[in-house]
C-alpha positions in Angstrom: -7.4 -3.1 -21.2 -8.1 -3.7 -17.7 -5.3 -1.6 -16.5 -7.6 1.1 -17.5 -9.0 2.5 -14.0 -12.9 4.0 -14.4 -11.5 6.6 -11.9 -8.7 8.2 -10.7 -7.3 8.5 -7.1 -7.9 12.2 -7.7 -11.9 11.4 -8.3 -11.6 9.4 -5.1 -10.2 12.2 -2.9 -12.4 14.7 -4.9 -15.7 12.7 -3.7 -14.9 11.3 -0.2 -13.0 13.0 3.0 -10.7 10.6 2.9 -7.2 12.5 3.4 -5.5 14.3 0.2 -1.8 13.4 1.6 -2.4 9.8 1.0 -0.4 8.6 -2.0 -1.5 7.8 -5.1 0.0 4.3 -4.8 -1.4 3.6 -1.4 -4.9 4.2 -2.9 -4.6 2.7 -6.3 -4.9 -1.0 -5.8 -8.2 -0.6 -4.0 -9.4 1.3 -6.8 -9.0 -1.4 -8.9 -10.7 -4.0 -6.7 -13.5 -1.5 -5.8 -14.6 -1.5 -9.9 -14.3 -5.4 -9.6 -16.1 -5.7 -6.5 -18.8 -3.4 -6.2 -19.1 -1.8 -10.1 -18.4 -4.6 -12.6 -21.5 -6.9 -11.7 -23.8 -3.9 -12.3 -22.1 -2.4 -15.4 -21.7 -5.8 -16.9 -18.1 -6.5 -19.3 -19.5 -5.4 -22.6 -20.1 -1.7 -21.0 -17.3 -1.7 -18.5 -15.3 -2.3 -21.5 -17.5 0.5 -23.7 -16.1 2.7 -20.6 -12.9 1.6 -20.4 -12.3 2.3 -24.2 -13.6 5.5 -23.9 -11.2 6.4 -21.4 -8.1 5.0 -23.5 -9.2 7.2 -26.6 -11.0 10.1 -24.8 -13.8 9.8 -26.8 -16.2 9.5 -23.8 -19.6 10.2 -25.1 -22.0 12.8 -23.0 -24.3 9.8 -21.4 -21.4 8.0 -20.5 -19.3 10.8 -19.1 -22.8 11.6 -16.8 -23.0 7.8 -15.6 -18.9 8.1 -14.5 -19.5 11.7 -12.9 -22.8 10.7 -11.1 -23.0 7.0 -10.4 -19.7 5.4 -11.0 -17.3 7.9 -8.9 -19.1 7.6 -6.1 -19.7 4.2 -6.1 -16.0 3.1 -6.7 -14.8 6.0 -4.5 -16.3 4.5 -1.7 -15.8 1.0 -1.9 -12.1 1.7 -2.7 -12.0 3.4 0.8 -13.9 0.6 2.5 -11.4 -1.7 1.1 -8.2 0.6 2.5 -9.7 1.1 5.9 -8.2 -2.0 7.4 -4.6 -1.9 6.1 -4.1 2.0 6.4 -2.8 1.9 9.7 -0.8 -1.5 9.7 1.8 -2.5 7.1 3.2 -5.2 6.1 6.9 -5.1 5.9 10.0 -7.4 5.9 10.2 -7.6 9.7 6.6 -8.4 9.8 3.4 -6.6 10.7 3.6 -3.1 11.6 1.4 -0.5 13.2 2.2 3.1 11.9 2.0 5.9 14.4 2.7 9.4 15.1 3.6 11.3 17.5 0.3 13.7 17.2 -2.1 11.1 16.9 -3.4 7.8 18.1 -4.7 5.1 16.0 -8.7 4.2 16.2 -9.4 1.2 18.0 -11.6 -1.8 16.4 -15.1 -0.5 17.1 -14.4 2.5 15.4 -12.7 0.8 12.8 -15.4 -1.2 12.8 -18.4 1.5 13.2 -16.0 3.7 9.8 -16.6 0.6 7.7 -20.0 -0.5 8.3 -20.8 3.5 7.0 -19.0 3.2 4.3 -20.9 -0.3 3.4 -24.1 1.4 3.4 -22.9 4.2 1.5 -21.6 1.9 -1.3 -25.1 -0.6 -1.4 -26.6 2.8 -1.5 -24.8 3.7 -5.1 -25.1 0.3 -6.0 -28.9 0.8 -5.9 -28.9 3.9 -7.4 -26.1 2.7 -10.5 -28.7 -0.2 -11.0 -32.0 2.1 -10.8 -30.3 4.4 -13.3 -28.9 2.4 -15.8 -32.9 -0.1 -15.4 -34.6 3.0 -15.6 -32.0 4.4 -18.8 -31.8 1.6 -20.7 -32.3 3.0 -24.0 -29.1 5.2 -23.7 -26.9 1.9 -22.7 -27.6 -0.1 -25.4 -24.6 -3.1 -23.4 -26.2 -2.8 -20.4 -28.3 -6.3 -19.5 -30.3 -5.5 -16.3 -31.3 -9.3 -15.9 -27.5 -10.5 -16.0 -27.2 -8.0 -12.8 -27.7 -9.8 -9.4 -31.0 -8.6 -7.9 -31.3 -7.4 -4.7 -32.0 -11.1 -3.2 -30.0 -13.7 -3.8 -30.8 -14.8 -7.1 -28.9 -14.3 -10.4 -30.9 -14.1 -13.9 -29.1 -15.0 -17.2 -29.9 -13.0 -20.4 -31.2 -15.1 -23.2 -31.6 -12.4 -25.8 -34.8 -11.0 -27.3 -37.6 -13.0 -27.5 -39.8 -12.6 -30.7 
């Protein structure tokens, strides 16, 4: 089931300004490590799978198709651009590594590499914040969702023990 994507590279390029003509497969992978990275520790498995099966059987209920729309796409939009920022503009090929140019452009040297990436890191703490406010503050409608087995915001992880009588 994890082939299942919580987005679509059309979500992405719907959300962000990141260019339309980039292909589908380019932008794919990072998807995928975007929901792992940044979306998975919040959501937790059991409703990252809820969502995933959704998906397969388009059955998405209303609450969950709001938390995808409004917190998830963002969230995983932008990480999945963070992550592509470094490898957009050199390839790795057969004869080794490769910087792609045109003819009517230039490529962006590393401070503004640099500078792109750091805004798109606060971007994607800033949905991670707002994913884990939601979901703390909406707990009732994701019945899956553990708040405590979420990592806070310091450096400490909690592990959920059940309900205590």
């Amino acid at each position: 089931m994890n082939d299942v994507r919580l987005i679509s590279v059309d979500d992405l390029k719907q959300v962000t300004s990141i260019s339309a003509t980039i292909e589908t497969d380019l932008l794919e992978p990072y998807l995928e490590l975007s929901e792992e990275l940044y979306c998975v520790e919040i959501l937790g498995e059991a409703l990252t799978s809820e969502l995933r099966n959704q998906i397969t059987g388009n059955t998405i209920t209303e609450v969950n198709q709001y938390l995808l729309t409004k917190y998830i796409k963002p969230l995983v939009s932008y990480g999945a651009w963070e992550q592509y920022v470094p490898f957009n503009a050199i390839k790795s090929t057969q004869i080794g590594e490769i910087r792609q140019t045109t003819d009517n452009s230039s490529s962006a040297d590393l401070p503004e590499v640099t500078f792109k990436r750091q805004a798109l890191k606060d971007k994607i703490s800033y949905y991670q914040k707002r994913l884990r406010d939601y979901l703390d503050k909406n707990k009732n409608n994701y019945p899956l969702y553990r708040s405590s087995c979420s990592p806070s915001t310091g450096n400490s992880w909690s592990i959920y023990l059940g309900k205590s009588n």
